[in-house]
C-alpha positions as CSV (number, residue, x, y, z in Angstrom):
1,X,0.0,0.0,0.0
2,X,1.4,2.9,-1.2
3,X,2.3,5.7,1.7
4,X,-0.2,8.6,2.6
5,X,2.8,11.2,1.9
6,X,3.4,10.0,-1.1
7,X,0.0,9.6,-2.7
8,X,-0.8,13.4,-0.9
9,X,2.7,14.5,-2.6
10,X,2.0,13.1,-6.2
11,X,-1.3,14.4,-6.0
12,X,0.1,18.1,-4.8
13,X,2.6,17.6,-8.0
14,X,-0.4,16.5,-10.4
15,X,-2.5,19.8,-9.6
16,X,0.6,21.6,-9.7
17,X,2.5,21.1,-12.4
18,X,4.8,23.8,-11.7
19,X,6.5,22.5,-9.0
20,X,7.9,19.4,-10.9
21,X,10.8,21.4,-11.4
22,X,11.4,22.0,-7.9
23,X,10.8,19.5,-6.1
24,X,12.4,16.4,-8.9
25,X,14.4,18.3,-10.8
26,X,18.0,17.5,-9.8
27,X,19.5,20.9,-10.9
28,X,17.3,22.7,-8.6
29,X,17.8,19.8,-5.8
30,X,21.1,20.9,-6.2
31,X,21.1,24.7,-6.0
32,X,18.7,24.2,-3.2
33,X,21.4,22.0,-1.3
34,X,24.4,24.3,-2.3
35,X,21.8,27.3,-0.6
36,X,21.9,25.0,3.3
37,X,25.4,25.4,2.8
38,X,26.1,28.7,1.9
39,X,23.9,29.5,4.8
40,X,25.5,26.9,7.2
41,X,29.2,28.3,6.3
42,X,28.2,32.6,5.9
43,X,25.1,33.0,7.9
44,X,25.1,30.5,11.3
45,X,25.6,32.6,14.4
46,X,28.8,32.6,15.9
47,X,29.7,33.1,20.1
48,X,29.0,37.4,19.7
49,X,26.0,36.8,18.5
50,X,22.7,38.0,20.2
51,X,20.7,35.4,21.8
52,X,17.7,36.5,19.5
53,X,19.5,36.4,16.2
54,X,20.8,33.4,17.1
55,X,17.4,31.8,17.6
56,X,15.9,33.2,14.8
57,X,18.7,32.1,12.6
58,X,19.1,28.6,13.8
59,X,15.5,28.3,13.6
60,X,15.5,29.2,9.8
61,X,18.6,26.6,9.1
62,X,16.5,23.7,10.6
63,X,13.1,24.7,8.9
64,X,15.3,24.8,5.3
65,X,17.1,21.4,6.5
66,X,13.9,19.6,7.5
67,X,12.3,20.7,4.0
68,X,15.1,19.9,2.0
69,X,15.1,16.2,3.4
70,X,11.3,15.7,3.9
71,X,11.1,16.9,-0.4
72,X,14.2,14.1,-1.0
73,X,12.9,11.7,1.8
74,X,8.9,11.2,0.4
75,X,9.4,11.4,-3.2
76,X,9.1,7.7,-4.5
77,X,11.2,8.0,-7.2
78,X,14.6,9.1,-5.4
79,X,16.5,6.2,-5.2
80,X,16.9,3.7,-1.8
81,X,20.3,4.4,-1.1
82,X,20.5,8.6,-1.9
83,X,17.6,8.5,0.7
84,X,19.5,6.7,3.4
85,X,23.0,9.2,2.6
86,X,20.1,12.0,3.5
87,X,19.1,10.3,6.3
88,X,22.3,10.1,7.7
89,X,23.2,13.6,6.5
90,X,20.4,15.1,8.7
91,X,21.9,13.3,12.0
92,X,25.0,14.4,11.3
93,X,23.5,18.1,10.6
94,X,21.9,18.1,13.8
95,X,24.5,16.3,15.8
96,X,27.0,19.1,14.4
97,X,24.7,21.8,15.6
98,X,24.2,20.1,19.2
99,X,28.0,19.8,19.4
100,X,28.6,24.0,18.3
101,X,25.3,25.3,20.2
102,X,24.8,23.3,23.1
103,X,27.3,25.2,25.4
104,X,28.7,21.3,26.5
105,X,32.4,21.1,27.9
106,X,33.4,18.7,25.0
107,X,37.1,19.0,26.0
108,X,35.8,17.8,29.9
109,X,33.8,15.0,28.4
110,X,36.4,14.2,25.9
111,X,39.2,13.9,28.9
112,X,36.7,11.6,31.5
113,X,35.2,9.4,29.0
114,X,37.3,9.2,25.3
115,X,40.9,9.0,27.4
116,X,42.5,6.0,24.9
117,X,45.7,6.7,26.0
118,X,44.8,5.3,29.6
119,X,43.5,1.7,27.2
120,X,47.5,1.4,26.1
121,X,48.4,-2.2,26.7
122,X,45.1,-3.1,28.4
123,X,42.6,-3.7,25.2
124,X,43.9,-7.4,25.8
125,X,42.2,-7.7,29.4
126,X,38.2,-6.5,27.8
127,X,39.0,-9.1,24.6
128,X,40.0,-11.5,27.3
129,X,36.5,-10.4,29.0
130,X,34.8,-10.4,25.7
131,X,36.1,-14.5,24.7
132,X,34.5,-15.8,28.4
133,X,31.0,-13.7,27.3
134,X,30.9,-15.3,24.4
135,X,31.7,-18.0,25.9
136,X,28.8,-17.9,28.2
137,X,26.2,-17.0,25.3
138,X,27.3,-19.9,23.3
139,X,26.9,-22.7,25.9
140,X,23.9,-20.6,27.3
141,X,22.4,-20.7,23.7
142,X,22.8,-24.2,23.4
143,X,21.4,-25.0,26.7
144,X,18.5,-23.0,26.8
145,X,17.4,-24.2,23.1
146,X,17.8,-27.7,24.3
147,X,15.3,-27.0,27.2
148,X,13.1,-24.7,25.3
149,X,12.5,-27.6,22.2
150,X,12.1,-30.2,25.5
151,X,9.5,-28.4,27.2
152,X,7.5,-27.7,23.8
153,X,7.8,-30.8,22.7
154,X,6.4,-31.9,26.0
155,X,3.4,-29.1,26.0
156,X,2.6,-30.8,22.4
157,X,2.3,-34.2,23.5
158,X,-1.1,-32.6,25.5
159,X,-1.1,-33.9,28.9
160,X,-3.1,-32.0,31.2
161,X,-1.2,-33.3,34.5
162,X,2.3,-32.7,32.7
163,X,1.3,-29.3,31.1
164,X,0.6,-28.1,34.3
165,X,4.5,-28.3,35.5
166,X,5.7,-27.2,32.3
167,X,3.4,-23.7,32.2
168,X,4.5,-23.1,36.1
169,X,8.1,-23.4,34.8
170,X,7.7,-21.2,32.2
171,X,5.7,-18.6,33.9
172,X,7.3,-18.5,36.5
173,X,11.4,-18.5,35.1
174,X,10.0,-15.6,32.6
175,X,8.8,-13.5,35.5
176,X,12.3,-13.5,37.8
177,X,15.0,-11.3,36.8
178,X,18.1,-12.5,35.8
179,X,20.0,-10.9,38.0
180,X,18.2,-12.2,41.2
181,X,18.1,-15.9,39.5
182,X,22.1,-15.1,39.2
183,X,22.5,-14.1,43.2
184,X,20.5,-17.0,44.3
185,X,22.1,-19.6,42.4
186,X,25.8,-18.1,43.9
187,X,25.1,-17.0,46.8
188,X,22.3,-19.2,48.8
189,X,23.1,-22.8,46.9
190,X,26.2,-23.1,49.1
191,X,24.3,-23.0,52.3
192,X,23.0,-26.2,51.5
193,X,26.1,-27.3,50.2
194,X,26.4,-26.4,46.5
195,X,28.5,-24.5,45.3
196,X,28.8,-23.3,41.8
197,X,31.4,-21.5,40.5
198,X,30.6,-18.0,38.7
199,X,31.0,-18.9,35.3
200,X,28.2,-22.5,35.7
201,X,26.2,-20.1,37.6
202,X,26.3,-17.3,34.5
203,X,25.4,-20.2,32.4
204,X,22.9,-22.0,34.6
205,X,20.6,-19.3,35.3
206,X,21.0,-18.2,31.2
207,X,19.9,-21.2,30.4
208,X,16.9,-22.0,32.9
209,X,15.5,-18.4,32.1
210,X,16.0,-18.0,28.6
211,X,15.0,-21.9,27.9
212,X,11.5,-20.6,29.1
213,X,11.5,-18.2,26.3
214,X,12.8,-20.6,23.8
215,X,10.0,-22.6,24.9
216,X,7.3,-20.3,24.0
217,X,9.0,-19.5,20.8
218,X,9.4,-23.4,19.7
219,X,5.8,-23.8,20.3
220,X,4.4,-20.8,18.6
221,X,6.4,-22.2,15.7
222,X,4.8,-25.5,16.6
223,X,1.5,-24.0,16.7
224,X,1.7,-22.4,12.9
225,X,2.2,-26.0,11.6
226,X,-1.5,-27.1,10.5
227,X,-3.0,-29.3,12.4
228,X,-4.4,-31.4,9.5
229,X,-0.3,-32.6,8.7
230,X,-0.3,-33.4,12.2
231,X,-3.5,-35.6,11.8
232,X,-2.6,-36.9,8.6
233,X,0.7,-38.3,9.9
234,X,-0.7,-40.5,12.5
235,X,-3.5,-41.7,10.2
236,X,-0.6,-43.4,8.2
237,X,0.8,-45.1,11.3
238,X,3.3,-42.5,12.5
239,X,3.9,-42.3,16.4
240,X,3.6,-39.2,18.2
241,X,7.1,-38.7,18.6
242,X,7.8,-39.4,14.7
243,X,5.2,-36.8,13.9
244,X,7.1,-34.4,15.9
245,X,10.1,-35.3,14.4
246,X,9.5,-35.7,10.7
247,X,6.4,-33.4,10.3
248,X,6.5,-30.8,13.1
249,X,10.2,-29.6,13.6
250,X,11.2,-29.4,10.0
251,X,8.6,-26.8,9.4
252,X,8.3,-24.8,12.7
253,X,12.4,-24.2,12.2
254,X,12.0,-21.6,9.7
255,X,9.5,-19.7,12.3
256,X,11.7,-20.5,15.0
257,X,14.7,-19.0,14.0
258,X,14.3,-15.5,13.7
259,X,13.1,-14.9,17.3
260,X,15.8,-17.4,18.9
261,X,18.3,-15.2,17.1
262,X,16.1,-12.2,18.9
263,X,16.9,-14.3,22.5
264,X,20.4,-14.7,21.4
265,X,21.0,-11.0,21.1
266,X,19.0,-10.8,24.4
267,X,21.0,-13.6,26.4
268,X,24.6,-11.5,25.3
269,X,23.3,-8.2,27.0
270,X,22.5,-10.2,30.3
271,X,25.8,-11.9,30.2
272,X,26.5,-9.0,31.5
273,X,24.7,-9.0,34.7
274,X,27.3,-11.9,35.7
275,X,29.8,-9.3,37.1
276,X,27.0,-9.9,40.1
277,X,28.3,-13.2,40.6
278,X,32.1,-12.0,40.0
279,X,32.3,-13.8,36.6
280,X,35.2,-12.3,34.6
281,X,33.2,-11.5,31.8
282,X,33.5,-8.5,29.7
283,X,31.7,-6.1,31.8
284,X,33.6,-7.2,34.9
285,X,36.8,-6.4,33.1
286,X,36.2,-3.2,32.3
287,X,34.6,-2.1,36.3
288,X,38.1,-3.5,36.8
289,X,39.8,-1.5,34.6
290,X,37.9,1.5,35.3
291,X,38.8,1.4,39.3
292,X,42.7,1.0,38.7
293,X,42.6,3.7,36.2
294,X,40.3,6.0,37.7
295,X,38.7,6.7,34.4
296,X,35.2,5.7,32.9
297,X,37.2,5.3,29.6
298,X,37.3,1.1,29.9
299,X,33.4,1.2,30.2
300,X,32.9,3.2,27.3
301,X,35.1,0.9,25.3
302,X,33.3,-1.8,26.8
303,X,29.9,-0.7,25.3
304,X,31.6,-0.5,21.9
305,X,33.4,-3.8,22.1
306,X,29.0,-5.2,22.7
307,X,28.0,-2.3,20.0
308,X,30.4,-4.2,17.7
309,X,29.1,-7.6,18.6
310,X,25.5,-7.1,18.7
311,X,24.8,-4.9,16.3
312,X,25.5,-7.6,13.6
313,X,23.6,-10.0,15.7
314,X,20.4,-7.5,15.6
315,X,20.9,-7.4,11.8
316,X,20.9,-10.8,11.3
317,X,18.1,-11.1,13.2
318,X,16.4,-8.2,10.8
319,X,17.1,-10.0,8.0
320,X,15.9,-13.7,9.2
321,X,12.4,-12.1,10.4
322,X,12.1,-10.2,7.1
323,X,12.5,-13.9,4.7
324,X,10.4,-15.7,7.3
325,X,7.8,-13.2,6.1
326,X,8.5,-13.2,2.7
327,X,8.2,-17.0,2.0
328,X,4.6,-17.5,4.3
């Protein structure tokens, strides 16, 4: 369905004729574009200027931005990838102007949380936090999809007594937070005599908490398998467990990956809640790192060593939803 700015832009363009020019013409795109500049470079306030003028004239560069990139960004026939280069254009624009307006000590900022010269010769400590996380998500992943496709397949078999269990389990392992099912597991099991060390406990609770997710998501994909296959099957003599295994699970897979992928990327944030139970993951690292150096530098290179990891992961998992709906 085609968007409401569009067809309200086509039809502006149709009883205007005029304004073809203007707005998809790419000479005058261009002049208009070379105009935000001109102004940007001779006619942004500087530090003597009046607070008024500076208003009013910061105002009139955003209202000429904004109209520039709405006319590129709802026309239909500019292409994909010149609208994303606007897209990011206008963040940059308006990052630029927060950075040169805002009145923020950048240099103060700069010297408390971008410091890289304090990181010399210690980037190997966070990758050394960074392997044991991924460590932890791997065998957690593993784990917890083993559970999950366990407890659906059990939920599918349809006993009453046994569903019982298995909905408590999931209900209730999807309510607790990670980070109490952590403490618990490390701190109150060795009172009556186990003891776990940080890095089973990480995975442990990973696993028990996120297999009730994978659960839910192995049955949904159960679920959108047609119940007539199902009936079919064990009218030709196939057990229960056969049907599961040759009819069921081949086709709920393609529904179950995208969100499993979606837990994934879940399970590696709360990998970082293990630095509760003094696991020397990558978060734990860089607290480390940021108390013998007195600077909040390690953190922040922390959060782009996960940016860097996740952000892929989040992709991915983009991409797998999008073809799941593309081939139903």
């Amino acid at each position: 369905m085609e968007h409401p700015s569009n067809s309200m832009k086509d039809k502006f363009l149709l009883t205007h004729p005029a304004w073809i020019y203007f707005v998809r013409h790419p000479l005058a795109i261009g002049i208009s574009l070379l105009i935000i500049i001109a102004y940007a470079i001779f006619l942004l306030p500087n530090a003597e200027t009046s607070p008024l003028l500076t208003t009013i004239s910061l105002s009139l560069f955003v209202v000429l931005v904004l109209a520039w990139s709405a006319n590129f960004l709802a026309d239909p026939e500019k292409p994909e990838l010149l609208k994303g280069l606007v897209s990011f254009g206008l963040l940059f624009v308006f990052g630029w102007l927060f950075y040169v307006y805002s009145g923020a000590e950048w240099e103060k900022l700069q010297r408390s949380f971008f410091d890289w010269k304090r990181m010399t010769g210690n980037w190997g400590v966070l990758f050394q936090g960074l392997l044991v996380t991924l460590q932890i998500a791997l065998l957690s992943a593993v784990f917890s999809m083993i559970i999950g496709l366990l407890i659906a397949i059990l939920r599918f078999l349809g006993s009453p007594t046994l569903n019982i269990f298995l909905v408590g389990y999931v209900d209730f392992f999807r309510s607790i937070p990670m980070a109490v099912m952590m403490v618990v597991l490390f701190f109150a099991l060795p009172y009556v005599g186990i003891s776990l060390g940080s890095i089973t406990t990480t995975v442990a609770a990973l696993s028990i908490g996120y297999g009730a997710y994978a659960s839910e998501c192995f049955r949904s994909g159960f679920e959108a398998v047609h119940w007539g296959q199902v009936e079919a099957a064990r009218s030709l003599g196939l057990s229960r467990w056969q049907t599961i295994r040759v009819i069921v699970i081949p086709q709920a897979i393609p529904v179950v990956i995208p969100p499993l992928t979606g837990n994934l990327v879940s399970m590696l944030k709360d990998t970082a809640v293990a630095s509760l139970v003094a696991s020397p993951e990558l978060l734990k690292r860089a607290r480390e790192l940021y108390t013998s150096k007195a600077s909040p530098t390690p953190l922040v290179a922390a959060s782009l060593l996960y940016l860097a990891v996740l952000i892929p992961l989040v992709r991915i998992s983009n991409m797998l939803e999008n073809r799941v709906k593309k081939t139903r």
